[in-house]
C-alpha positions in Angstrom: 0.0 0.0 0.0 0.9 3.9 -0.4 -0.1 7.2 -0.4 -1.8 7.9 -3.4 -2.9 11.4 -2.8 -3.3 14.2 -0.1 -5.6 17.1 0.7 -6.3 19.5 2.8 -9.4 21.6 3.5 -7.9 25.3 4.6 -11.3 26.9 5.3 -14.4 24.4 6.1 -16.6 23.5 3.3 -13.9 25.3 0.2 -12.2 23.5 -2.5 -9.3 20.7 -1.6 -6.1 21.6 -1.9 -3.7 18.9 -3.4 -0.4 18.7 -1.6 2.7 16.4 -2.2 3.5 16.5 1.1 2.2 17.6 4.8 2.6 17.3 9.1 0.1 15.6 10.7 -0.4 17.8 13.5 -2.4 17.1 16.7 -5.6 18.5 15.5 -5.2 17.0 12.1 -3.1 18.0 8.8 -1.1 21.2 9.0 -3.4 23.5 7.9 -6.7 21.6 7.3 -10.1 23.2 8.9 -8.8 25.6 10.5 -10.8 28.5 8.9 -14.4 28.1 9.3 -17.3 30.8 7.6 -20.1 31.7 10.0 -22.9 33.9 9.9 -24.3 36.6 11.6 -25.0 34.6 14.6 -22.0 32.7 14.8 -23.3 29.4 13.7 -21.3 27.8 11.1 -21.8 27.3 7.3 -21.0 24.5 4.8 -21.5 22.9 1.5 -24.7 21.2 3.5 -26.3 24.5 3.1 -24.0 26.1 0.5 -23.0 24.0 -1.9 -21.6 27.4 -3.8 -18.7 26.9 -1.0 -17.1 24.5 -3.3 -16.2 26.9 -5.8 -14.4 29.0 -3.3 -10.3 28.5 -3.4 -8.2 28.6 -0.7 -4.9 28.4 0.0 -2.2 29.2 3.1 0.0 31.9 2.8 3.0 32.7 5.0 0.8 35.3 6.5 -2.7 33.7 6.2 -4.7 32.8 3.5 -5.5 33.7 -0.6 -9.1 33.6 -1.5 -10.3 33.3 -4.8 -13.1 32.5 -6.6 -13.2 33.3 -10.3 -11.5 36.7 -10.8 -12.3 37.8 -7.4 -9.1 37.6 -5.1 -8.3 38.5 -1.7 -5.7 38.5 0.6 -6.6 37.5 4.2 -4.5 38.0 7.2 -3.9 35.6 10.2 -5.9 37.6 13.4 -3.9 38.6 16.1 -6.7 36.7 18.5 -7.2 39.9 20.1 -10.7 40.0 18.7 -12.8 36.6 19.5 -16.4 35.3 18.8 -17.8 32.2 20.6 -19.4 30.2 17.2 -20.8 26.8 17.5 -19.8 23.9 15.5 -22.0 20.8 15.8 -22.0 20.6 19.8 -19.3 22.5 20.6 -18.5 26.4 21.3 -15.2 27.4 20.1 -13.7 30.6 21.2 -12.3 31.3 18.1 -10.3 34.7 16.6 -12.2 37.0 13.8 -10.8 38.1 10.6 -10.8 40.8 9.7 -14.0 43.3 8.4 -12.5 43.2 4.7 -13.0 39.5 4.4 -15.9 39.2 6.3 -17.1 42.0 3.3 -16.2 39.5 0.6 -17.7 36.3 2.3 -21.0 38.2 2.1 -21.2 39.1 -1.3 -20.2 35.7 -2.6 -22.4 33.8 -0.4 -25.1 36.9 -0.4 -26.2 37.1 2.8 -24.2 37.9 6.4 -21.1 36.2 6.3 -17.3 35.9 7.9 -14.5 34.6 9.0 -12.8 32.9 12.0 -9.5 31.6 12.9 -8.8 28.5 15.2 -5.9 29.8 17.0 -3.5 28.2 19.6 -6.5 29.4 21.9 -9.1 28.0 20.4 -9.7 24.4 21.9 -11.8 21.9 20.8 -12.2 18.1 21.7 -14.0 15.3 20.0 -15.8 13.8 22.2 -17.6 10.3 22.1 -18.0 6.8 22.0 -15.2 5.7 19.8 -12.4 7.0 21.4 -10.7 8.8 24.4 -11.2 13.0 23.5 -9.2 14.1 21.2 -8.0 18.1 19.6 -9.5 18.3 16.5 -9.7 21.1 14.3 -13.4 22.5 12.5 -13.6 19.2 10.6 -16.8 17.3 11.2 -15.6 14.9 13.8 -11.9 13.6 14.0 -8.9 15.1 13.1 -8.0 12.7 9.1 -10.6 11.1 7.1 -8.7 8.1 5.3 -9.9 6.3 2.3 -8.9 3.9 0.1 -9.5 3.3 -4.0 -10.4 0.3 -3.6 -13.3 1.2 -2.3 -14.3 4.0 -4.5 -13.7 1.6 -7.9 -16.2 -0.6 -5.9 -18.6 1.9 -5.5 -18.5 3.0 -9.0 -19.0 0.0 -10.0 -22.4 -0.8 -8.5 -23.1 3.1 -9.8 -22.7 2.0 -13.1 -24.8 -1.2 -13.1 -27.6 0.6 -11.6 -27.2 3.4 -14.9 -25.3 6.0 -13.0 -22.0 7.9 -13.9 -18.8 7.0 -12.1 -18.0 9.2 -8.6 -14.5 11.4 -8.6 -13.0 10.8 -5.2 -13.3 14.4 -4.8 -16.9 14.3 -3.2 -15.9 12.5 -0.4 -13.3 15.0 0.8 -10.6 12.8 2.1 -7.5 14.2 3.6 -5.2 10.9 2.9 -6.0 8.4 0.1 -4.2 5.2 0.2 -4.1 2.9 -2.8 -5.2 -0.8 -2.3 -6.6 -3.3 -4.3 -9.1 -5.1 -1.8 -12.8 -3.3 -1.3 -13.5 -1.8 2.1 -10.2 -3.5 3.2 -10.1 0.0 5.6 -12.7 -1.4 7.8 -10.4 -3.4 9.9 -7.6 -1.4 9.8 -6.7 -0.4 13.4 -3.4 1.3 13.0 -1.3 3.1 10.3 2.3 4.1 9.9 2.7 6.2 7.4 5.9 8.0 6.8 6.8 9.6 10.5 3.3 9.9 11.5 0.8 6.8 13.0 -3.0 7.3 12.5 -5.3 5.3 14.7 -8.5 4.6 12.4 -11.1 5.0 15.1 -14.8 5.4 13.1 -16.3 4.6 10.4 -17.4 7.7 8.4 -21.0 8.2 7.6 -22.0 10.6 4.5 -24.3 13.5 4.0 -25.4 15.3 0.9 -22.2 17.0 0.2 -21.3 13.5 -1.7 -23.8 14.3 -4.7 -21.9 17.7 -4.8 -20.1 19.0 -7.5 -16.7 20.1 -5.9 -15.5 22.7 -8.8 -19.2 24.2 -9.4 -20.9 23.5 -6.2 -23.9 22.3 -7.8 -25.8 19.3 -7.3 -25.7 16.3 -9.2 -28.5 13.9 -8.3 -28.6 10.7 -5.9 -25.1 9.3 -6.0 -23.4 8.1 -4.6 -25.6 7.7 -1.3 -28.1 5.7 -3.2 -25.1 3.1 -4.1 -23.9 3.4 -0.4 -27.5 2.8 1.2 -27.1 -0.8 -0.9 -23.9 -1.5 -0.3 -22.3 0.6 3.0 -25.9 1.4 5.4 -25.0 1.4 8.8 -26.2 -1.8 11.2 -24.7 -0.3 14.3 -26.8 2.3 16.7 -24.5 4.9 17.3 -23.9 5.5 13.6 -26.8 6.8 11.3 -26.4 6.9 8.1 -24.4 5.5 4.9 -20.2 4.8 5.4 -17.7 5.5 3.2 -13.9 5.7 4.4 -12.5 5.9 8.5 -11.9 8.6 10.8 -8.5 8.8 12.0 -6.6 10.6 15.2 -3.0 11.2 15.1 -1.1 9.0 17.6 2.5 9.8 16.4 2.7 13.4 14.4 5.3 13.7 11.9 5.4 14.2 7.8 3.1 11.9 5.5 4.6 12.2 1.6 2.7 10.7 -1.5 4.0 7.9 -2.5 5.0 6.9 0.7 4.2 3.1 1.8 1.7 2.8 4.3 2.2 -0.1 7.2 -1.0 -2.0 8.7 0.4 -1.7 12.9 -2.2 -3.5 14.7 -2.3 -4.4 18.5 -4.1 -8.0 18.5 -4.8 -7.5 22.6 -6.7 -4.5 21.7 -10.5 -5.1 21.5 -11.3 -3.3 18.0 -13.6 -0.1 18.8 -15.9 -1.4 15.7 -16.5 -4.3 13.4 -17.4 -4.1 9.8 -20.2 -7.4 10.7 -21.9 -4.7 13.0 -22.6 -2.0 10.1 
């Protein structure tokens, strides 16, 4: 097995960005999530709601971000943290640091209503929380700090798409942050443990999958049932704390260090560890 590709996700719900190489970090990939768009009352936004998120770029910059969508550019500078805003993502308030009124300007017109920026910096905490595993940092991903998935699993998926007269998925529209090539279907499932380059991921929950899957991630628009009508034959959850459809593993970082495409990735289990889930229970 290797790396086959890896992405990061600067602001929540914008476009990936394809990197070559990256740190896994505590709360996830260098970078990744940690820019989230809010609106007027601090709740936050998302292709969920708008899907026109996906045809937002952004990209890190020594001193913060680029934006850019179309011809529209803009330059957006790291806050201070000297301005904060409690915003709530999912179940959890984040005291996070504001950007500044010029973006917050720009993220309203292109989403056209009330709209802006926040920062997760070093004093903005945040835990996952749960059944699957001990609380971990996480940045303003959904739930866990690296989504792994493997083609394997997307050529499966495909394939029952096309036998049921639907066009072939990109693995873009499930927003992974590390996608491993393998030649065995849903082979992730039992994972338990990955060494990949310096870093070790402990795959810790199945993923489930929400509309953003049937959304174009260069447009933002819409593009009919799949794939969550493939996964609801193939991938529907069985077990109670999970609702939903699955497609690739949440992952926490248990060893940080630099992850490289291309690199080979090591199966590290620990056979006196009870696994935290089964595949037979989905």
């Amino acid at each position: 097995m290797r790396v086959a590709s890896i992405h990061i996700y600067p602001v929540k719900g914008m476009r990936a960005v394809d990197l070559d190489r990256v740190k896994v970090e505590t709360r996830g990939l260098a970078h990744d999530r940690r820019w989230l768009v809010v609106d007027r009352d601090g709740n936050f936004l998302t292709q969920r709601s708008h899907p026109q998120l996906a045809t937002i770029v952004a990209r890190p910059t020594p001193s913060g971000l680029s934006l850019s969508a179309g011809a529209e550019e803009i330059a957006v500078e790291t806050p201070a943290g000297r301005g904060r805003r409690k915003i709530v993502i999912w179940e959890t308030e984040v005291d996070a640091a504001i950007a500044d009124g010029q973006s917050a300007a720009w993220m309203t017109a292109l989403m056209g209503e009330p709209a802006s920026l926040v920062y997760m910096d070093d004093a903005a905490a945040r835990l996952k929380v749960g059944d699957w595993t001990a609380p971990a940092p996480v940045s303003f991903a959904d739930g866990y700090p690296v989504l792994v998935v493997a083609t394997a699993s997307l050529a499966a998926l495909n394939r029952d798409i096309e036998a049921h007269g639907g066009e072939a998925v990109p693995m873009r529209r499930f927003r992974p942050n590390i996608v491993i090539e393998h030649d065995q279907p849903w082979a992730e499932d039992k994972w338990r443990r990955l060494a990949i380059g310096g870093a070790v991921l402990e795959l810790v929950k199945p993923c489930d999958r929400c509309i953003v899957t049937t959304t174009d991630q260069t447009s933002g628009a819409r593009m009919g049932k799949e794939p969550l009508a493939a996964l609801a034959r193939l991938r529907r959850s069985t077990d109670p704390r999970i609702n939903g459809v699955l497609f690739g593993v949440n992952a926490v970082p248990r060893v940080l260090g630099d992850v490289r495409v291309g690199d080979a990735v090591d199966i590290v289990d620990d056979p006196s560890r009870p696994a935290a889930y089964s595949h037979r229970q989905w």
